[in-house]
N, C-alpha and C positions, 0 to 999 in steps of 0.2 A: 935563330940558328937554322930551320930548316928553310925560310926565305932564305936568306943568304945561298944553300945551299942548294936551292932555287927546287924544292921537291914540292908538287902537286899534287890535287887530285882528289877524290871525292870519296866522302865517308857516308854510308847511309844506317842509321839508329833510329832501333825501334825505341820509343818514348811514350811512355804515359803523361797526360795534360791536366792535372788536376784541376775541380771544380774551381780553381781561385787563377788557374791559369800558370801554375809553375810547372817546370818539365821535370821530370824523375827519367832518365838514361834504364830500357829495361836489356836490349842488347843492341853490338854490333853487329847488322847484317851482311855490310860490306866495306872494305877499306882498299883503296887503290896502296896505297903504302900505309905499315903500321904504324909507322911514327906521328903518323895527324891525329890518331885515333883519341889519345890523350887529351889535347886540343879542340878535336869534335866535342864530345862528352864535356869540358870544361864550357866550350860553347852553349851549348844546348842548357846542360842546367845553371846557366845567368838567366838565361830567355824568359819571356812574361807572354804570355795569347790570353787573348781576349778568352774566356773560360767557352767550354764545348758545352753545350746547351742540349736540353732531351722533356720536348714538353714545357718547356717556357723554363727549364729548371739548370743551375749549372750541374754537371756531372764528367764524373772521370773518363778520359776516352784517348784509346791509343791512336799512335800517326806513327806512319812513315818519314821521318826528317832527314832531307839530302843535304849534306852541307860541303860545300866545293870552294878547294882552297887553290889558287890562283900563283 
């Protein structure tokens, strides 16, 4: 739907990365249009990372995640 209607533009979420490497959505910091927002956030928690490491050990660690839709 919003292809078609040809809307763009870049959502940036703040994310937590669990020791196993799954994204937990904690907010949106910024959205070019609201309507991706939904989309960001469904994107984000499919995602897998390699787990954030602290001392040889996995652990929880936030990131900034830009995600730009075209």
């Amino acid at each position: 739907e919003l292809q078609r209607a040809n809307v763009s533009g870049k959502v940036l979420l703040s994310v937590l990365i669990s020791p196993k490497g799954h994204v937990s959505v904690i907010e949106v910091k910024e959205a070019d249009d609201e309507r991706l927002v939904r989309y960001a956030k469904r994107f984000a928690e499919k995602c897998v990372f390699e787990p954030p490491m602290h001392n040889n050990q996995p652990v929880t660690a936030s990131y900034q995640f830009p995600i730009n839709f075209h």
